[in-house]
N, C-alpha and C positions, 0 to 999 in steps of 0.2 A: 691271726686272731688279734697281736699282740696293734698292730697298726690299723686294722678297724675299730678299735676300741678305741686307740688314741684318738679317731677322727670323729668317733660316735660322743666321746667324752669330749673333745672340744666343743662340739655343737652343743651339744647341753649348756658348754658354760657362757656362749652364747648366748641362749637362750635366755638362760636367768639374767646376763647380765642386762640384756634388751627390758626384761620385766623392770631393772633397778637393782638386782642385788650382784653384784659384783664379788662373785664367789671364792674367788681363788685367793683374794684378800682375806678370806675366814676358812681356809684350810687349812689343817695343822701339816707340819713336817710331815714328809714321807714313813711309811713303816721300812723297817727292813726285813730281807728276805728270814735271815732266821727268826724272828718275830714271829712271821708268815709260817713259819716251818713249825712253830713250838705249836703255835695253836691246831694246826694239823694235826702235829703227835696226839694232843691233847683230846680231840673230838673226833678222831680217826679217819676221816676221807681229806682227799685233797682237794683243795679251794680250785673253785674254775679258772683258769684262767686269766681272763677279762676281771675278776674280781682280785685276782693276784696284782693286776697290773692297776689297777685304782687303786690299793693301798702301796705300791711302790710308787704312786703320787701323791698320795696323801691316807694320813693314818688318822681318817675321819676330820670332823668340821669342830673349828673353836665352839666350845659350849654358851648359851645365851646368858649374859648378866645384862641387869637392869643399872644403870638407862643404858636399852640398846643405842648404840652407837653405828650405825649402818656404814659411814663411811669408806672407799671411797663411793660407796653407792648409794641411794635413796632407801632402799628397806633390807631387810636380812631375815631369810626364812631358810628353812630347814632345805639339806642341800635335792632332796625328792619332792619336794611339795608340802605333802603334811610331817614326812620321817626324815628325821635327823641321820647323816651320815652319823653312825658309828664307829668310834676308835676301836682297832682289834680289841682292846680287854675290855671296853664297854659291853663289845659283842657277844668274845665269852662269856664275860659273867654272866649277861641276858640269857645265853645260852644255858649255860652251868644251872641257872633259874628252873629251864624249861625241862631241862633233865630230872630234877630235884623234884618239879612236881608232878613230872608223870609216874617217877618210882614210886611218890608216896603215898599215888591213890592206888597203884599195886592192883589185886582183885577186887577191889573193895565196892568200886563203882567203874561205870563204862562211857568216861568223857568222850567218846565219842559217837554217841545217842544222838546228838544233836546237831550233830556235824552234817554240812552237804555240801553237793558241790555247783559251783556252775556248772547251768548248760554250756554246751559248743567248746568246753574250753579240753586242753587236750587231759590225758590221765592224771592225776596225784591222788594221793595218798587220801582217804575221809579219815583223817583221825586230828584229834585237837594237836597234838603235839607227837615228833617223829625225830627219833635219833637221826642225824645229816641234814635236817633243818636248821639253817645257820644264819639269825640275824643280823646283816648287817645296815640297816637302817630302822629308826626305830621313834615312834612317836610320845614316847613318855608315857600314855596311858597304858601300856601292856601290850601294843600292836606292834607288827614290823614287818618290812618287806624280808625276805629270806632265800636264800640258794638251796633248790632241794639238791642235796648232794645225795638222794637215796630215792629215787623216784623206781615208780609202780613202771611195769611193764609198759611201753607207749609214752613213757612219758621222757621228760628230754635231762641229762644231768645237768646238774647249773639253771635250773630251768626259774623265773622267779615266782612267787608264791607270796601269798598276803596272810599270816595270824596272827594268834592276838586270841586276849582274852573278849575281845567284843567281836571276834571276824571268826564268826560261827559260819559261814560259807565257805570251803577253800575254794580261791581263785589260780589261775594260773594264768600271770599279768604278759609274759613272753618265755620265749626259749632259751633266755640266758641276759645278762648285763646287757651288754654291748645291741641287742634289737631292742633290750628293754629301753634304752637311752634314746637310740633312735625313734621309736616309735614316740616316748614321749614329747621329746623336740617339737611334734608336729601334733602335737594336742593345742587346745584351747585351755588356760587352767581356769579353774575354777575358783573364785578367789572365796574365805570366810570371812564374815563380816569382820570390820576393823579397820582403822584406818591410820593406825602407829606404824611405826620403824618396823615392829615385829609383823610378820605377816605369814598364812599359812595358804596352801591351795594345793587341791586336788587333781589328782595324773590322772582322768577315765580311759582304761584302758578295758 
């Protein structure tokens, strides 16, 4: 697993760097393994694999300050397209977030009324938020790609997933990191309008 993913993650960074952003110049230090271990303890399942092995490359992407400085590359975008790799305690806390606000709606209401799913895609869970949903990339406005580490019957562990306070549909984007990476490489992005250093684009998957 541990060597498909090294070869599914270089291609990626290929990838980006062919678009202009030169990625591995804006990824912070490695996490370490007990790092990796606390935050386990902490949210109780263990990280997949392939996502163990991306933070013992890198413990997410430098944050953006103004004026973006793209260097050595032409633009600088989040290292998924529109979602920022996450540093482990960024994740947590995002995480720590999603727990805090599914306790506090309690009986009170039923967040997920309005939740659905894609057609064709395989099992997950309809609810807005699911203890072992674990973000690690995350777009600022309250979205993120995520590892279900608690999937429904049929569905895959590590599988990825898209939510978010605006991602009323749950997706299920691949069966884990490493096909996720792959299959993206071989998308067309989508780019948002804009045409500074900063730059965002879309993974259709």
């Amino acid at each position: 697993m541990a060597g498909d993913f090294k070869s599914a993650f270089d291609a990626w960074l290929v990838f980006l760097n062919d678009l202009g952003f030169v990625a591995e110049a804006q990824l912070n230090p490695p996490a370490t393994r007990a790092a990796i271990m606390a935050v386990e303890a902490e949210i109780g399942f263990r990280l997949p694999d392939d996502l163990r092995e991306l933070y013992l490359r890198a413990d997410g992407q430098k944050r953006f300050h103004a004026p973006i400085d793209p260097t050595p590359g032409t633009i600088v975008t989040p290292l998924f397209g529109g979602y920022e790799f996450a540093s482990l305690s960024r994740a947590l806390d995002d995480y720590r977030t999603w727990v805090d606000v599914i306790d506090e709606w309690g009986d009170e209401s039923d967040p997920n009324e309005w939740i659905t799913l894609r057609a064709g895609d395989p099992p997950v869970a309809r609810e807005y938020f699911r203890r072992g949903w674990f973000p690690f990339a995350i777009d600022g406005g309250g979205n993120a790609y995520a590892v279900d580490l608690a999937p429904v019957p049929g569905g895959s562990h590590g599988q990825i997933i898209v939510i978010g306070s605006d991602e009323d549909e749950r997706q299920v984007l691949a069966p884990g990191l490493t096909a996720f990476l792959v299959a993206a490489a071989q998308c067309e992005p989508v780019w948002e309008e804009g045409d500074g250093p900063l730059r965002f684009f879309e993974i259709e998957l």
